[in-house]
DSSP file (Angstrom, degrees, kcal/mol; ACC not computed):
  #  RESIDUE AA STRUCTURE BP1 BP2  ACC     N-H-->O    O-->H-N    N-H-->O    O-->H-N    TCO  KAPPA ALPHA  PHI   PSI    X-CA   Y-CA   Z-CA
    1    1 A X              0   0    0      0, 0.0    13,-2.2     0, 0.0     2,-0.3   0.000 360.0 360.0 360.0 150.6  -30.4   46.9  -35.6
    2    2 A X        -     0   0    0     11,-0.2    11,-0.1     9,-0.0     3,-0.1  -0.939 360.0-101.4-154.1 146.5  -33.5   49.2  -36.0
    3    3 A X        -     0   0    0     -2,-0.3     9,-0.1     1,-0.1     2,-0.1  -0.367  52.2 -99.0 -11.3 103.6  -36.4   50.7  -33.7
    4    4 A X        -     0   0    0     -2,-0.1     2,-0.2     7,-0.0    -1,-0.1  -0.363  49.3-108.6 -79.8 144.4  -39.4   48.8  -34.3
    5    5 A X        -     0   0    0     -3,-0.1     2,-0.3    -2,-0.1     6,-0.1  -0.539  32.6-169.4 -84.9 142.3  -41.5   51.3  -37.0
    6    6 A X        -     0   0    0     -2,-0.2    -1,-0.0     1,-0.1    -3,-0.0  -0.956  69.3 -24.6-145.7  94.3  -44.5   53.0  -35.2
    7    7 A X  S    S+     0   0    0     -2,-0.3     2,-0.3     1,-0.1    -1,-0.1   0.866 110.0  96.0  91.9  37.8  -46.9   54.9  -38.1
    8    8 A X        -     0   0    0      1,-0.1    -1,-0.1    59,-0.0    58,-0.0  -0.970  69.3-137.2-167.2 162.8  -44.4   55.5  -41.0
    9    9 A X  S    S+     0   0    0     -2,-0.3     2,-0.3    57,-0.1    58,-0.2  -0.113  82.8  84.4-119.7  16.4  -43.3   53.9  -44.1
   10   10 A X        -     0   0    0     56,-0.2     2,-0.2    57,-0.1    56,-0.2  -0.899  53.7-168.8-114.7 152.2  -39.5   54.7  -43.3
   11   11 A X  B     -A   65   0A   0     54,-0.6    54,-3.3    -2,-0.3    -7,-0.0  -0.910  15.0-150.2-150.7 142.3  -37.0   52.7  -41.2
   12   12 A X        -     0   0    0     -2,-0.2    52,-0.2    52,-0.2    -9,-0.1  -0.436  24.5-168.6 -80.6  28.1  -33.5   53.9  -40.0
   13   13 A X        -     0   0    0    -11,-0.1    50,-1.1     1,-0.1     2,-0.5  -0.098  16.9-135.3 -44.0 125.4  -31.6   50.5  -39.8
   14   14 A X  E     -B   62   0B   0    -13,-2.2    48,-0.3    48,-0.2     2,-0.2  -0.728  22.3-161.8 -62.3  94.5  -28.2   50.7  -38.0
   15   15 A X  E     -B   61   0B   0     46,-4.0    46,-0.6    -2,-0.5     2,-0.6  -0.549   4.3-154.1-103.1 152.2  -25.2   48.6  -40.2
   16   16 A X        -     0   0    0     -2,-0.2     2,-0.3    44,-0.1    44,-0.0  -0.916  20.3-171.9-121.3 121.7  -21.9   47.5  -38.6
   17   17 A X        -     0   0    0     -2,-0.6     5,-0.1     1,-0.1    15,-0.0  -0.832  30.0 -87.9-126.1 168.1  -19.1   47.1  -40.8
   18   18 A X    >>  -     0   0    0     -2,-0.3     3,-2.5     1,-0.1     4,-0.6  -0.234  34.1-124.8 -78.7 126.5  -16.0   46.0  -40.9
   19   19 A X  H >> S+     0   0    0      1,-0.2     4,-2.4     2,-0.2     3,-1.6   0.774 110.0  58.2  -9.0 -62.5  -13.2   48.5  -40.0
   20   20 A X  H 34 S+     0   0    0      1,-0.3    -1,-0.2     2,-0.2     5,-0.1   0.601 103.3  49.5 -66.3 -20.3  -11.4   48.0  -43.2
   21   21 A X  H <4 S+     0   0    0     -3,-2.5     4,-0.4     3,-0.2    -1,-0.3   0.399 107.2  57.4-103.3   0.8  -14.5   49.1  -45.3
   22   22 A X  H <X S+     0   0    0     -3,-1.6     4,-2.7    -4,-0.6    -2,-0.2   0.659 113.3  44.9 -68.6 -42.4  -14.8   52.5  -42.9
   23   23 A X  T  < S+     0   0    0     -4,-2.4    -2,-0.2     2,-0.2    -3,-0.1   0.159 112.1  45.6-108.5  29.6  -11.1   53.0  -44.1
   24   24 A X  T >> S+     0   0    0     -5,-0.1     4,-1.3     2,-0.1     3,-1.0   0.569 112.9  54.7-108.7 -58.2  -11.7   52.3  -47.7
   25   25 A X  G >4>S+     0   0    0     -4,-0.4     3,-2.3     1,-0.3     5,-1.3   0.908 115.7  38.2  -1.7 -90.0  -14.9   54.6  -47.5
   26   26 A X  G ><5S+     0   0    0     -4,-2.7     3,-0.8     1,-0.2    -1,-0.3   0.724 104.9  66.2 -76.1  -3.4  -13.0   57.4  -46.3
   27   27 A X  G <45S+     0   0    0     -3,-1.0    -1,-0.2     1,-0.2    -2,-0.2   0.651 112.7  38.0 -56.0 -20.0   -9.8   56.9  -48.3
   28   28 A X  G <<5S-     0   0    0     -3,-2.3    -1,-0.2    -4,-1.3    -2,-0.2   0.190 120.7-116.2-140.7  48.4  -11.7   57.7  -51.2
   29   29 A X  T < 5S+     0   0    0     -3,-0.8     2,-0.2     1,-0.2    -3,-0.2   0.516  71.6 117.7  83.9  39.3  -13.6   60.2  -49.5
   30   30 A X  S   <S-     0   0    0     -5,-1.3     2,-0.4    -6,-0.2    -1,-0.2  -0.893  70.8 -92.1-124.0 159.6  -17.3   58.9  -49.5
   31   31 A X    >>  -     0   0    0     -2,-0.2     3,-2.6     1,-0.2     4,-1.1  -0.756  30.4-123.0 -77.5 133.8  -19.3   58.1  -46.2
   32   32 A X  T 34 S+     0   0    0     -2,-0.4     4,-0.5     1,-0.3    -1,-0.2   0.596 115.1  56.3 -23.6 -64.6  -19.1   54.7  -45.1
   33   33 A X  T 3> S+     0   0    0      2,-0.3     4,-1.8     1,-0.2    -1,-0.3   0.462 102.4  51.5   9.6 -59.1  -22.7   54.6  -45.3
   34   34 A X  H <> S+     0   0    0     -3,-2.6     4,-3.2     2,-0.3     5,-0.4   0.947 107.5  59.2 -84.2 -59.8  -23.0   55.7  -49.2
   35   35 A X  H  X S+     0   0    0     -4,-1.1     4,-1.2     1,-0.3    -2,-0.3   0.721 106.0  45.3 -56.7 -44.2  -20.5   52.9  -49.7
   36   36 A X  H  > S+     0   0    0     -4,-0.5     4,-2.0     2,-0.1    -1,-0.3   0.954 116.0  44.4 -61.9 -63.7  -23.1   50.2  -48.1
   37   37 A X  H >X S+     0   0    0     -4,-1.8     4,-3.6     2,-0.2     3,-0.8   0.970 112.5  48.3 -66.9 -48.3  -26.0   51.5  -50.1
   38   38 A X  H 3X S+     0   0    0     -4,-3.2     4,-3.0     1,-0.2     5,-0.3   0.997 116.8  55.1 -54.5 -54.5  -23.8   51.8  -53.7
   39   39 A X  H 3X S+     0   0    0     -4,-1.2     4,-1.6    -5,-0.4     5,-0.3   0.870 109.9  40.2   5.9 -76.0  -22.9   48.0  -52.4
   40   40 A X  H <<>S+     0   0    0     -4,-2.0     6,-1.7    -3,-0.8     5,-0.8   0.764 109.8  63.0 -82.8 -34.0  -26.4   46.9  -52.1
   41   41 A X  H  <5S+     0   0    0     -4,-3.6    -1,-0.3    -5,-0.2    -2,-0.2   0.847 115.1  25.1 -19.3 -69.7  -27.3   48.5  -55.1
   42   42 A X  H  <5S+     0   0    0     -4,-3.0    -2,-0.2    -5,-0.2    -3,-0.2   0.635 123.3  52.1 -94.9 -23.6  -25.2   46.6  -57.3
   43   43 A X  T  <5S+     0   0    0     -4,-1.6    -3,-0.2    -5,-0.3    -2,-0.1   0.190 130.1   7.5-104.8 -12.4  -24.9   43.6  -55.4
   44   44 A X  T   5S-     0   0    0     -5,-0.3    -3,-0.2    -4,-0.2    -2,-0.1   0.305  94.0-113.0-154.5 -15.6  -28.5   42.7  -54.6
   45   45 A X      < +     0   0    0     -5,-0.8     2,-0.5     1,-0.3    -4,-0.2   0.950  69.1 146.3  84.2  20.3  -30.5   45.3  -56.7
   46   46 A X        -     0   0    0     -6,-1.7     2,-0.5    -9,-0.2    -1,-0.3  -0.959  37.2-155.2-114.5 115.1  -31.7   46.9  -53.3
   47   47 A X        +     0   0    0     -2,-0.5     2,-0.2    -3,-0.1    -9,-0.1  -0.777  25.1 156.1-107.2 115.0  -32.1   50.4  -53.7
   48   48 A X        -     0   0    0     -2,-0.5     2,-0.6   -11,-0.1    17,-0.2  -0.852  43.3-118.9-141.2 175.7  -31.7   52.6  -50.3
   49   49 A X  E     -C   64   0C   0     15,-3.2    15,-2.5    -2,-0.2   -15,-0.0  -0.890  39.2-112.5-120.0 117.0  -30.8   56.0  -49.4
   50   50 A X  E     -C   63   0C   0     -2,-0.6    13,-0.3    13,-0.3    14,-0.2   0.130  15.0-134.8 -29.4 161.9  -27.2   56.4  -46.7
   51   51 A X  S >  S+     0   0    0     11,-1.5     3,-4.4    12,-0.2     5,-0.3   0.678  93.7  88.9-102.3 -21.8  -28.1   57.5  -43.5
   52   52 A X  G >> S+     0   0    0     10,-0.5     3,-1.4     1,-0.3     4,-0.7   0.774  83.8  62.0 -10.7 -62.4  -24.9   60.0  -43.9
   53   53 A X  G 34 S+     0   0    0      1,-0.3    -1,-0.3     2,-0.1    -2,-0.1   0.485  97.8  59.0 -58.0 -25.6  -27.4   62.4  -45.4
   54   54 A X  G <4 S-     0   0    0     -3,-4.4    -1,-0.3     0, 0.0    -2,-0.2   0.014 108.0-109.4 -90.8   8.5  -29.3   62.5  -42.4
   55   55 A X  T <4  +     0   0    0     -3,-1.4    -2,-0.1     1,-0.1    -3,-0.1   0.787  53.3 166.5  63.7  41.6  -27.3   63.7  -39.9
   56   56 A X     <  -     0   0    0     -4,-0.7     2,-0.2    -5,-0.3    -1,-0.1  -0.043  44.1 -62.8 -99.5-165.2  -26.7   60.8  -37.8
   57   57 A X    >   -     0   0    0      1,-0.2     3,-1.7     2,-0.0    -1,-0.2  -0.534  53.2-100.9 -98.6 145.0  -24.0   60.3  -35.0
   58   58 A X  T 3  S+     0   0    0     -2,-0.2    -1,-0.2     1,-0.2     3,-0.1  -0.130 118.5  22.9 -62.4 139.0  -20.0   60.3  -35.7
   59   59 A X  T 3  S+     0   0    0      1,-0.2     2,-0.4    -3,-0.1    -1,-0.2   0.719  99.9 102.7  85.0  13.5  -19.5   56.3  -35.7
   60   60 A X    <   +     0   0    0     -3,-1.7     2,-0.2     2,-0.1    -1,-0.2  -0.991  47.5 173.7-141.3 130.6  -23.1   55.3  -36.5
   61   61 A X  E     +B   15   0B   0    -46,-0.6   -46,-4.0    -2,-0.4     2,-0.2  -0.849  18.7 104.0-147.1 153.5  -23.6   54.2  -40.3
   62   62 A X  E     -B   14   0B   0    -48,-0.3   -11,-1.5    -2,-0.2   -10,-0.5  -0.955  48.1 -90.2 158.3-155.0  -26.7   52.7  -42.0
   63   63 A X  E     -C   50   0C   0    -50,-1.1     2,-0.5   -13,-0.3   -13,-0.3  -0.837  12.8-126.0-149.5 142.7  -29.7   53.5  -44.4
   64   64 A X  E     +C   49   0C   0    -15,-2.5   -15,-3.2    -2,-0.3     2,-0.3  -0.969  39.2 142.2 -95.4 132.0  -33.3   54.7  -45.1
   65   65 A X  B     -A   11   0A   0    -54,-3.3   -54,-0.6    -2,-0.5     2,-0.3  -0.874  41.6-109.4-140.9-167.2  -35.4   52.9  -46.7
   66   66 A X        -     0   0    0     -2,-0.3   -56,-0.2   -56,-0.2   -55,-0.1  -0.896  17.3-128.3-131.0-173.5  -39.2   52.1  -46.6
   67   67 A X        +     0   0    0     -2,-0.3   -57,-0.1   -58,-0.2     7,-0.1  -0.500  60.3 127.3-124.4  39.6  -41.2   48.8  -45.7
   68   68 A X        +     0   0    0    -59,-0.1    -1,-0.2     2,-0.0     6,-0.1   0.812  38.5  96.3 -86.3 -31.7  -43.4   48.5  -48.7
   69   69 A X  S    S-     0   0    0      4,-0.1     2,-0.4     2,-0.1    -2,-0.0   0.053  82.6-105.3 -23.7-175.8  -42.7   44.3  -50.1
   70   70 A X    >>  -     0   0    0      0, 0.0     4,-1.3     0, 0.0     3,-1.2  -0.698  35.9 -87.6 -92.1 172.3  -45.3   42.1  -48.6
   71   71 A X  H 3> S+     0   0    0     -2,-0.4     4,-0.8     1,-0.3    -2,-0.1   0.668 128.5  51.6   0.2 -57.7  -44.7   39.9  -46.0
   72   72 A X  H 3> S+     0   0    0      1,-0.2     4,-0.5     2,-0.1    -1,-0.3   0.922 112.6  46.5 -81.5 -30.5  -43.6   37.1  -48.1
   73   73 A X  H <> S+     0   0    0     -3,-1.2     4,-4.6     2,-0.2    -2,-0.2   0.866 105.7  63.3 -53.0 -43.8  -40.9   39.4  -50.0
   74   74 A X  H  X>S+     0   0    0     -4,-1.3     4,-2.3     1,-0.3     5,-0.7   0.836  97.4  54.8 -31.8 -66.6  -39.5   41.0  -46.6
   75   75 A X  H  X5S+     0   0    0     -4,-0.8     4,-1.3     1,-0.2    -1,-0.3   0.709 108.3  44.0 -44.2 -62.1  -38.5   37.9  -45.6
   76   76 A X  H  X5S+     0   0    0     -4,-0.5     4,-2.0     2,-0.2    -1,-0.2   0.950 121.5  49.4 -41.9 -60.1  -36.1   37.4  -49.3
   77   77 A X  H ><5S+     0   0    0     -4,-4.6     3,-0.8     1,-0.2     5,-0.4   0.969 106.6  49.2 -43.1 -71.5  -34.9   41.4  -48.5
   78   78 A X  H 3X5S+     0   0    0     -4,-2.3     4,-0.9     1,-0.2     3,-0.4   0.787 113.1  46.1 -43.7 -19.1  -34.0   41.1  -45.1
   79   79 A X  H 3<<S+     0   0    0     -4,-1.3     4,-0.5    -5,-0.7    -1,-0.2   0.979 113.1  48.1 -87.7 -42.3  -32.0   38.2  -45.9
   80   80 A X  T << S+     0   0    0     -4,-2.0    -1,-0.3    -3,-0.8    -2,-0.2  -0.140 112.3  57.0 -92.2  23.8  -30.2   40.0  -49.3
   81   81 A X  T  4 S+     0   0    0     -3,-0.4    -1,-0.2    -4,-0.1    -2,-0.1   0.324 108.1  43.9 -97.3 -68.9  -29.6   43.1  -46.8
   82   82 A X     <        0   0    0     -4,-0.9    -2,-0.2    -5,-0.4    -3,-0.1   0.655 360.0 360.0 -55.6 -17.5  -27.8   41.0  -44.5
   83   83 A X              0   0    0     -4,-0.5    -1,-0.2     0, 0.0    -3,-0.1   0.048 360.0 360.0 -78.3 360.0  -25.7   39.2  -47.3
């Protein structure tokens, strides 16, 4: 889920992930978070920054990125995000 973005070229999106990838995260002692973005990285070639870094709230994991594609790209992103 995310906010709809007001004036800015960052967006906070909000992940939920599966229990079992929270307790593989922290068994080897990275944020859940960092674990989604290296993910998305390597697995779609979508390069984002953990939200970890940002202070966010214990139990609430996700990403920054910015909104720069056009319009006809988003659509192909949003979908390889979701993947």
């Amino acid at each position: 889920s995310c906010q709809p973005v007001q004036g800015a070229m960052y967006c906070f999106p909000s992940v939920q992930m599966p229990q079992g990838a929270i307790d593989y995260a922290k068994e080897n002692g990275i944020a859940p978070d960092t674990l989604y973005a290296v993910s998305l990285l390597e697995n779609e070639g979508i390069c984002v920054v953990p939200a970890a870094g940002f202070g966010q709230e214990e139990g609430r994991f996700g990403f920054r990125t910015t909104f720069l594609p056009s319009e006809e790209e988003m659509v192909h992103v949003v979908a390889s995000v979701g993947r």
